[in-house]
N, C-alpha and C positions, 0 to 999 in steps of 0.2 A: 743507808738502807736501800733507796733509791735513787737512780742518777739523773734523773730530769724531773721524776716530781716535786722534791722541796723547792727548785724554784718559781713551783706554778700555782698558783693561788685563786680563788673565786673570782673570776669576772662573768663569764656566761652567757645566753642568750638574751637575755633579756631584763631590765631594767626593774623591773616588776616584779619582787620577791614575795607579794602576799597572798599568791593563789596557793590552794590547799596540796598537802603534800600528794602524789598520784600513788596508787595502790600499784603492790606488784600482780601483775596480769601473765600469766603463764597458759599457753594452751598445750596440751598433750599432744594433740591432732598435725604440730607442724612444727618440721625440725626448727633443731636449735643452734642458734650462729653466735659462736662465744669468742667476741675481738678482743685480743688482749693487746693493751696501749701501754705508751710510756706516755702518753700524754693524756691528761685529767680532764674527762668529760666537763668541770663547771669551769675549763681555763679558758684560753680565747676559744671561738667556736671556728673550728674549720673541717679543713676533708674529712678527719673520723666524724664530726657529729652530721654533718651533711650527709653521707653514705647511710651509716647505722638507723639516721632516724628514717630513710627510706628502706634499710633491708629488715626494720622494725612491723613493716606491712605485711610481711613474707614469713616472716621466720621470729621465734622469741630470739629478742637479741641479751643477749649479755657483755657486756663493757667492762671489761678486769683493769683493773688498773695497778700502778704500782704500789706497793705497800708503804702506811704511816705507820712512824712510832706511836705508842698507848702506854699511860702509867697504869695500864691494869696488867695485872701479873700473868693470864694468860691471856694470848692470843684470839680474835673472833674476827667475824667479817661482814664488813656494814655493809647492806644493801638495801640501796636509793632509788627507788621508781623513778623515770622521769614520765612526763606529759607522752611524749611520742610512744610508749610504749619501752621502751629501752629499761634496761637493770642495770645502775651501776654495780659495779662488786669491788672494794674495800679493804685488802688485806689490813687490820691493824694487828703492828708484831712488838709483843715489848722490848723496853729496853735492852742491848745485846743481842737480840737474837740478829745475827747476820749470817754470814756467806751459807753451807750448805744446811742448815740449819733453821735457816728461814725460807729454804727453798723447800725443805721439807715441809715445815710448818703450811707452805704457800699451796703446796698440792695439796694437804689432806684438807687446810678449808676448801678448796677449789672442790675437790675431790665429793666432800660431805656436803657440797650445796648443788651437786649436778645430781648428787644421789636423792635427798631431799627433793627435787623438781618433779623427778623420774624422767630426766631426760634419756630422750632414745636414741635418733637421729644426730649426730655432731657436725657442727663443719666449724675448723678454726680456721679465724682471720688474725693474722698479726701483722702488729706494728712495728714489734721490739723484737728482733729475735731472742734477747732477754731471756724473754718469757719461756722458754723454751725448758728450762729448766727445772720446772717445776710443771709441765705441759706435756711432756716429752714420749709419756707414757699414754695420754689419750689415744682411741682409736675411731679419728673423725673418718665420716663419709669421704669429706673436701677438705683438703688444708689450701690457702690463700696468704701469700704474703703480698703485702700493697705497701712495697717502697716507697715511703713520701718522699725523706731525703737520705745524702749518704751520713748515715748518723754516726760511722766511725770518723766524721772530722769534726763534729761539735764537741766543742769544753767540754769536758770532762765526761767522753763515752769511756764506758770499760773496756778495759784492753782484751778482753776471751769477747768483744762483740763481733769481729771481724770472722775468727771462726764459726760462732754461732750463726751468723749469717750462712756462713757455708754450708752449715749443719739445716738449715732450716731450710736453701732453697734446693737443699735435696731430698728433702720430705714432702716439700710443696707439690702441689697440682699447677696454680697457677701462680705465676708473679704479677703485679699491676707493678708498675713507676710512677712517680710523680711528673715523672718529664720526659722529653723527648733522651736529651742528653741524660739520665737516671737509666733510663731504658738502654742506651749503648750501651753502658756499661755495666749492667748486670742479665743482658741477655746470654753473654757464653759464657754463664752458669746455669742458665735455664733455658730449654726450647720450649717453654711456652710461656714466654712470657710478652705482654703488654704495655702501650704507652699510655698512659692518662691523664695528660696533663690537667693541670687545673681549671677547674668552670666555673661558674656564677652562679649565683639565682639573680639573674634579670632584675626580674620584679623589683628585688627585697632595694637592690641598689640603686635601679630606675628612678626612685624617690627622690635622688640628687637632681634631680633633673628639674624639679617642680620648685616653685618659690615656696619658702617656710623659714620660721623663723631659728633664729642663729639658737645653740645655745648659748645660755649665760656665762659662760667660763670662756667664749668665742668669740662673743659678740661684741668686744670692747678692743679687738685684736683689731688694727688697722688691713689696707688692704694696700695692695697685692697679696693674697696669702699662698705660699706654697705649702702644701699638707701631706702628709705620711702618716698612716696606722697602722699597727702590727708589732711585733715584739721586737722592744730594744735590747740588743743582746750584739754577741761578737760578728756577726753578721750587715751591720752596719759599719757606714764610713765615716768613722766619726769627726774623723783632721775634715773630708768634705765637706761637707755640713757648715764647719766653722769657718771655713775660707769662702764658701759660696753666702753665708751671714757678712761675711766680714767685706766682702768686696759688693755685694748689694744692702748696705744696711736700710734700705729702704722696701726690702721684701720683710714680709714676715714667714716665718718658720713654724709652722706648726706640727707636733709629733705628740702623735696618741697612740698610748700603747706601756705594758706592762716594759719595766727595768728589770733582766732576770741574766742572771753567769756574769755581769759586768759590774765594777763599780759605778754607782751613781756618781762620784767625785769627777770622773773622767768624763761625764759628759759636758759638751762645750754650754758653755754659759752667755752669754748673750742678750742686750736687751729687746734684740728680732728672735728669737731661737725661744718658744714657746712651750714646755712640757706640760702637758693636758692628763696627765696618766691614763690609765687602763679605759676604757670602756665595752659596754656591751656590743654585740651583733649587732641587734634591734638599734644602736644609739647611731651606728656608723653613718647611714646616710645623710642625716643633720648634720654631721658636722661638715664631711663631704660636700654639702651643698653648698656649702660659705667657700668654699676653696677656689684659685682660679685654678691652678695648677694643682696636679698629684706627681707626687714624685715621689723614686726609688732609690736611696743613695745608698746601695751596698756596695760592700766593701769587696772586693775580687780576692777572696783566698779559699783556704780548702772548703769552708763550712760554705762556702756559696758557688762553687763550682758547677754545681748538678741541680741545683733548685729552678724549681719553675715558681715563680709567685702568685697565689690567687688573687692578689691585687691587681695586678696588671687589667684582667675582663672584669672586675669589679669597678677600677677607679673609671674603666670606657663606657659600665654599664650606668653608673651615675653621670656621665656627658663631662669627662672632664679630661682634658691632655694632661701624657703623660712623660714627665723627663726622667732616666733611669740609666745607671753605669752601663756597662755593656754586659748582661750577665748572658749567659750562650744562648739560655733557650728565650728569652724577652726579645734579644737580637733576632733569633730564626724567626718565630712568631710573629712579630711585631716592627720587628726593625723598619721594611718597607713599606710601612701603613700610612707616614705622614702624621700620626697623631700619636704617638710613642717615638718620642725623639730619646737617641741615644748620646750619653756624654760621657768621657775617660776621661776627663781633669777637672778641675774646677773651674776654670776657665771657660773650658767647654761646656759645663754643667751649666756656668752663667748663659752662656748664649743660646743654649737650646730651653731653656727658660722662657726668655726674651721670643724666642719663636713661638713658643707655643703661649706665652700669653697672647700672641696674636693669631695665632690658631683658632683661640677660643671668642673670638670677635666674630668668627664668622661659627655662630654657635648653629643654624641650619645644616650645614656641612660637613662640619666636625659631627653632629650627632648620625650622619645619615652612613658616614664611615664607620664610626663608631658601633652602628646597628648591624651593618655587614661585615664589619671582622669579628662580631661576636658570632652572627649565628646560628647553630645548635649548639651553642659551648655552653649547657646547664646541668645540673649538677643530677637531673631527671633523666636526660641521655647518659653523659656519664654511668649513673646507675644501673641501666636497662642494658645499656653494650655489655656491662659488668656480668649481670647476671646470665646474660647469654651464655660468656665465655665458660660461667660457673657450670650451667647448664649442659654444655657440650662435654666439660672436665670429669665429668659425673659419671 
């Protein structure tokens, strides 16, 4: 039914499930900005919910998402207030209903909840070009696409994605990219498109920086620890990992973060190699703070070519050195920083380790670099450059 959302499952902002559900809040008075994702507002939290829940200030946001299966015989469409203001929107389509069929099904709910609102004003943002298919026919003020990655190289994209992309960055106003290198190579398809790489929120990760206590699932891990959070999927190196376990067994390994496109069997096993599973936004910097090292062991093939990681200024905004393969745009960014050591073997992986544990001895230093390669790199500028671009496109 959908190709990235059954592997994505509730984690979310934050820790804390028993504040009251939020009311859906709809103002007439100011357009309406309807993101269509392939990726599920309560899954990890990243650039879409960063953006939305600031362009939630501006405009009523809507958040479409891929459709679930329902054993209820016809189709409807769940819509989930969040706190920021934000709609999720819900296809559920029963059993069977697929390819053009559930695209139809997909417009008329779309279709009969923008009429229900009485929305006036449109501007689409997408993520998927996907969506297109059942979108194809609105007549937005703005259309916006914000390339995070090339999603024609992850597991199992659809094969019509490639065109659809085509299709969609020529109905676009603007493109955003995820990266510098994302932006190469989808700007000659568009002139007017944008680079954006990944930002922070400071603050949220700053936290790492202060003494606090471990969690309980952490706090029994020996040290040296070297730590990684974010989705375990084909985009990790996973032979790495186990050679850089196996030739320091005296580090430990810790990796937080949802298993999804991969078998769990294949990951390396180890009694240094820690699997902590999924956590919240809100949980990240506690554990971050127990770390010496952060590190990025992906894997160099097509699904990592063009990615920029929002780890990188997050793992710097918590005060903590960073070891990571050579992925292009971590290399351009960061390479010459001194505090993001780059490694292409295991070997190498070991030694730039071993450096930057001792980077982090001189923790004065490290943070004051740290503060100046970030910047304005937040997620508040980001934003505001955003809307500018929106602004002029208009």
């Amino acid at each position: 039914m959908s190709w990235a959302g059954p592997f994505q499952y509730e984690i979310g902002k934050s820790p804390d499930k028993s504040a009251e559900p939020a009311e859906v809040v709809f103002d007439e008075q100011i357009p309406t900005l309807l993101c269509l994702s392939h990726l599920r507002w309560s899954f990890v939290y990243q650039r879409p919910q960063h953006l939305m829940s600031r362009f939630a200030r501006d405009f009523n946001v809507l958040f479409c998402e891929e459709p679930i299966p329902t054993e209820d015989a016809q189709p409807w469409l769940e819509v989930r207030p969040e706190e920021n203001g934000v709609q999720v929107l819900i296809p559920h389509l029963p059993a069977g209903c697929e390819g053009e069929a559930a695209e139809r099904v997909q417009r008329n709910l779309l279709d009969g909840y923008l009429a229900k609102l009485g929305v006036n004003e449109l501007l689409l943002w997408y993520y998927t070009p996907m969506s297109l298919a059942f979108s194809d026919h609105l007549k937005p003020k703005l259309t916006v696409y914000d390339c995070m990655d090339e999603l024609s190289a992850f597991h199992g994209a659809p094969p019509k994605l490639i065109e659809r992309e085509l299709e969609l960055m020529r109905r676009a106003n603007l493109v955003f990219t995820g990266g510098h290198s994302l932006y190469e190579a989808k700007r000659k398809h568009h002139d007017n498109a944008h680079p954006f790489p990944s930002s922070v929120d400071v603050e949220h990760f700053a936290a790492a920086r202060r003494p606090q206590a471990d969690p309980p699932d952490q706090a029994e891990i020996p040290r040296p620890r070297l730590g990684f959070y974010g989705v375990i999927d084909e985009r990790l190196d996973l032979a790495l990992i186990a050679k850089v376990a196996a030739q320091r067994p005296d580090w430990q390994i810790v990796l937080i973060g949802p298993v999804v496109k991969i078998d769990p069997a294949l990951l390396p096993q180890r009694d240094n190699i820690h699997y902590l599973g999924a956590r919240t936004y809100d949980e990240l910097p506690s554990y971050l703070a127990g770390w010496d090292v952060a590190i990025m062991p992906f894997a160099l093939n097509e699904s990592t070519r063009f990615i920029s990681p929002t780890k990188t200024p997050e793992y710097l905004a918590g005060g903590r050195p960073v070891v990571s393969t050579p992925i292009t745009d971590v290399v351009r960014t960061y390479g010459d920083t001194g505090i993001v050591r780059i490694a292409d073997s295991p070997e190498a992986f070991v030694a730039a380790t071993e450096a930057a544990l001792a980077d982090a001895e001189d923790r004065d230093g490290l943070l004051a670099k740290a503060d100046e390669i970030l910047g304005d790199m937040s997620w508040d500028h980001t934003w505001s450059l955003m809307k500018e671009k929106m602004q002029c496109a208009t």
